[in-house]
C-alpha positions in Angstrom: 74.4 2.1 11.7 76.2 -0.4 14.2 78.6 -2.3 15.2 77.4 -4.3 17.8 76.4 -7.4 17.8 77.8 -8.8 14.8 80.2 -12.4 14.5 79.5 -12.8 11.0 83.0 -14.4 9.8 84.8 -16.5 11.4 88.0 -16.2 9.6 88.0 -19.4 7.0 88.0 -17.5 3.8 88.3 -20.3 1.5 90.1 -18.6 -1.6 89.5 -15.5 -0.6 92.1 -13.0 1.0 91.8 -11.8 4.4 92.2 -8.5 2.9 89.5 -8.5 0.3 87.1 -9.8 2.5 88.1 -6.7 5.3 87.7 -4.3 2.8 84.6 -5.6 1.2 81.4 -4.4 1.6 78.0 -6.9 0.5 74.3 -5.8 0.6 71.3 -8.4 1.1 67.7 -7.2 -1.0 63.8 -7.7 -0.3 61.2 -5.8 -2.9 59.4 -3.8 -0.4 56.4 -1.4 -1.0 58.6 1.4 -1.5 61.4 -0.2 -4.2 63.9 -2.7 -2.8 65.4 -2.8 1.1 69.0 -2.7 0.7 70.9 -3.9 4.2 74.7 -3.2 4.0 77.4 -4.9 5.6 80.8 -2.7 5.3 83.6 -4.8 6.8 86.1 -2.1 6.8 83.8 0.5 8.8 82.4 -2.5 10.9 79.1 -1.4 10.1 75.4 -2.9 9.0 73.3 0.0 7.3 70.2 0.3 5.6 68.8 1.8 2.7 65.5 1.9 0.7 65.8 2.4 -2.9 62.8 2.9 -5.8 64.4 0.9 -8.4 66.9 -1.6 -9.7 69.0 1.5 -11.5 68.9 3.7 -8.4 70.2 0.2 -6.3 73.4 -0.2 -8.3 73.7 3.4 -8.6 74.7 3.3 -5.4 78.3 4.7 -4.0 80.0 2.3 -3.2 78.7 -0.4 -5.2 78.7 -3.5 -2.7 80.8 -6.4 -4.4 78.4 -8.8 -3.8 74.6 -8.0 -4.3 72.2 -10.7 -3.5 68.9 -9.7 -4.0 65.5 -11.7 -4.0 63.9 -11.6 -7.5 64.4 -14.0 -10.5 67.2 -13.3 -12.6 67.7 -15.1 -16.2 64.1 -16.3 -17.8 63.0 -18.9 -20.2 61.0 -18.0 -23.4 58.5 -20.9 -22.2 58.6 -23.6 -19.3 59.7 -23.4 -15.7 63.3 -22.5 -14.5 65.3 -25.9 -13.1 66.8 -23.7 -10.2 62.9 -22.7 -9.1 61.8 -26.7 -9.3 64.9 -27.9 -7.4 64.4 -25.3 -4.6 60.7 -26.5 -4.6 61.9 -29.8 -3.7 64.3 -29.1 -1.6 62.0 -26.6 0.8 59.4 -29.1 1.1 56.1 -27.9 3.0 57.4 -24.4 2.0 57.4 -25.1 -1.3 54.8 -22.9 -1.9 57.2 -19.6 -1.4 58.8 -20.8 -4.9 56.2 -19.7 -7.4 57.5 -20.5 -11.3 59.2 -17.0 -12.8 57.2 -15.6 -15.3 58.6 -16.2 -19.5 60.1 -13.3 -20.5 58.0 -12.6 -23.3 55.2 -11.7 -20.6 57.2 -8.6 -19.1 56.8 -5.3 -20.1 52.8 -6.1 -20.7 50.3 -3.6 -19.0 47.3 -6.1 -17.6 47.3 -9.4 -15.9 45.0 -10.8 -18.5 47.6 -9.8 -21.0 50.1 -11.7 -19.2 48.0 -14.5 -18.8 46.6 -15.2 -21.9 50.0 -14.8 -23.8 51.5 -17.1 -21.2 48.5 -19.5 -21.4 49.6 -19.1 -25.2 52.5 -19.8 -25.1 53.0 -22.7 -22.8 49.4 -24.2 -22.6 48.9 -23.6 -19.0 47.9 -19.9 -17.2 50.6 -17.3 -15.1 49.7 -16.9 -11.5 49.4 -13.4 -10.0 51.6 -13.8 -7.8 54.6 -14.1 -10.5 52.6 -11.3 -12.3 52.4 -9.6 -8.8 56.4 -8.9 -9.7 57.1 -8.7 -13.2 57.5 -5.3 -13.0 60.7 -5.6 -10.5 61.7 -8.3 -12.3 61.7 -6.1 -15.4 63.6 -3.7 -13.9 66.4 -6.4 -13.1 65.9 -8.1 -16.7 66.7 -4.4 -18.5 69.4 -3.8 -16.1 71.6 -7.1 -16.7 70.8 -7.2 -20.0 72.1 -4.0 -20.9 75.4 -4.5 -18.2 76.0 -8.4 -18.1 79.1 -7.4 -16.1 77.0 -6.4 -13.2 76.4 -10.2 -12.7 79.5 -10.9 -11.6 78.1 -9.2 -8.1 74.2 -9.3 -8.9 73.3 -13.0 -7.5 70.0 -14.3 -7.1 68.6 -15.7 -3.5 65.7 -17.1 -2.3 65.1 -16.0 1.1 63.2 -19.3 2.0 65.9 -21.1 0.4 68.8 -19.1 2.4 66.6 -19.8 5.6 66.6 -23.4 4.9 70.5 -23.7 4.4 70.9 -21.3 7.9 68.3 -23.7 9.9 70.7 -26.7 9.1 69.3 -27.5 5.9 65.8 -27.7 7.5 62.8 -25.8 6.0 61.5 -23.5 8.4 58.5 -24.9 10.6 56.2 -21.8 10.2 55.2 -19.3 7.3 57.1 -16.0 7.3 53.4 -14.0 7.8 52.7 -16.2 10.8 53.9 -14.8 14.2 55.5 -18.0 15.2 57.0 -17.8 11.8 58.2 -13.8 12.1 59.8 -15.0 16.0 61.4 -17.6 14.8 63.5 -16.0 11.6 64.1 -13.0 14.2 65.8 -15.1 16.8 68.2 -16.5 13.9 68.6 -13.0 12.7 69.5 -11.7 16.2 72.0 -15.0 17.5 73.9 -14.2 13.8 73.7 -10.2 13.4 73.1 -9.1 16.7 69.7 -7.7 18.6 70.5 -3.8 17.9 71.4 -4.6 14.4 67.9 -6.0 14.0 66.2 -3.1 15.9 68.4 -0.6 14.5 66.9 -1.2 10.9 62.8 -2.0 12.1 63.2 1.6 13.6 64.2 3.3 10.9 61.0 2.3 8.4 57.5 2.4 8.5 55.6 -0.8 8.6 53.4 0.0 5.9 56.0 0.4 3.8 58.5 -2.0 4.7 57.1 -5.1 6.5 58.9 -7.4 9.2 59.3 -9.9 6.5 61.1 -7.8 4.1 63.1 -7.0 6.7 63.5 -10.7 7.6 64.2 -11.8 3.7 66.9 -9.0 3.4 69.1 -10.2 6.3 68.6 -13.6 5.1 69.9 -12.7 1.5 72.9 -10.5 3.5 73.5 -13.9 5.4 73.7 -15.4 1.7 75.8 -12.7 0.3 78.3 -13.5 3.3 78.6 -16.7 2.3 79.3 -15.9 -1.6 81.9 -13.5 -0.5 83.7 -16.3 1.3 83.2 -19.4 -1.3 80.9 -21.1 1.0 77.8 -20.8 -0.9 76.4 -23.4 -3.4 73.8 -22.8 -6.0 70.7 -24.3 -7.5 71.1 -26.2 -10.4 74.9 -26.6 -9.2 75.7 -26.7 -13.1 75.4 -23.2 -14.3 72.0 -22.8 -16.9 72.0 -19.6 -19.0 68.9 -18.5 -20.7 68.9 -16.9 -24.2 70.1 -13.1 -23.0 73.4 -14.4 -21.4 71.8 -14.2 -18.0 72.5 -16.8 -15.3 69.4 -18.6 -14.4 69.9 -20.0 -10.4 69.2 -19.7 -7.0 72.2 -19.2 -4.4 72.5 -20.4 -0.9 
């Protein structure tokens, strides 16, 4: 854990009391190989921690609950057709557009095989899923079941993008290099370091294995913590800015 580095808020809480926000505590999440990377930010204590967790249950299981959860995976689905929160952040991240893949329907979760997925999706909407939103229907499941069954929790479960969280941090600018690319990885730890601090950074790479969780999950984590800063203090905005449920009562957008 640390303290060092850190010079998060700068005091303009919008609506929000001095108070809540000092006693608040908000929690940025990547999918990683082992579950979901959960990095922490505890006002009161002063502290950034990190934690791995093997599912969504186990994540908001956790003691204390963080008031604002910002995590990267799709939340609210459509029973057939694209999201409007995943086309607008297409357009906005321009040449890394290709980060937003569309959210699977919601009648392909829960199925066993990509080819079940695929055909039933191909079914469904006329055109085939890609594997890469297959790739995560299963965490996106586990989200799905979870809201569903506690809609409360999304008054702090909010949805980010880390691509699209980058873009608002780099001045509304879509990075110049892909996340897997060295120039890419430098570049979203320098912004990570100026904001959060060097040992912060360090402090969490130490603590895991790369095999199991990479320098971009890292990466995407602190960018949804920088996120979940800014929802705390009524800075964010959202994609669409006009709030789209879908047919379970959960919030389908992006924040920022």
């Amino acid at each position: 854990m640390s303290k060092r580095g850190y010079n998060g808020l700068d005091g303009s809480s919008g609506n929000i009391d001095r108070l809540e926000i000092f006693m608040a505590i908000i929690a940025g999440i990547d999918g990683c190989k082992l579950g979901w990377l959960c990095i922490s930010r505890d006002f009161s204590a002063g502290v950034v921690d990190s934690a791995v967790y093997a599912d969504a249950e186990k994540l908001v299981q956790q003691e204390p609950l963080p008031d604002i959860i910002a995590v990267d995976i799709p939340i609210g689905l459509t029973s057939s057709g694209y999201r409007q929160c995943d086309v607008d952040a297409r357009k906005l991240l321009g040449k890394r557009k290709s980060s937003v893949f569309p959210a699977p329907i919601r009648p392909v979760l829960g199925l066993s095989s990509y080819s079940q997925a695929n055909a039933l999706h191909k079914e469904i909407t006329g055109k085939g899923m890609s594997k890469q939103s297959y790739a995560i229907c299963r965490k996106i499941f586990e989200f799905d079941q979870l809201l569903v069954k506690s809609p409360s929790l999304q008054q702090r479960v909010k949805e980010v993008h880390p691509e699209v969280s980058f873009w608002a941090w780099n001045n509304h600018q879509p990075m110049a290099y892909n996340k897997k690319k060295s120039e890419g990885r430098k570049i979203r730890r320098e912004m990570i370091e100026e904001y959060f601090g060097t040992e912060v950074l360090d402090e969490v790479r130490c603590k895991y294995a790369r095999k199991n969780v990479a320098d971009d999950d890292i990466h995407d984590s602190f960018a949804a913590l920088w996120t979940a800063e800014r929802i705390l203090t009524n800075k964010a905005r959202r994609l669409p800015e006009t709030p789209v449920v879908d047919e379970k009562g959960l919030y389908m957008e992006i924040w920022y």
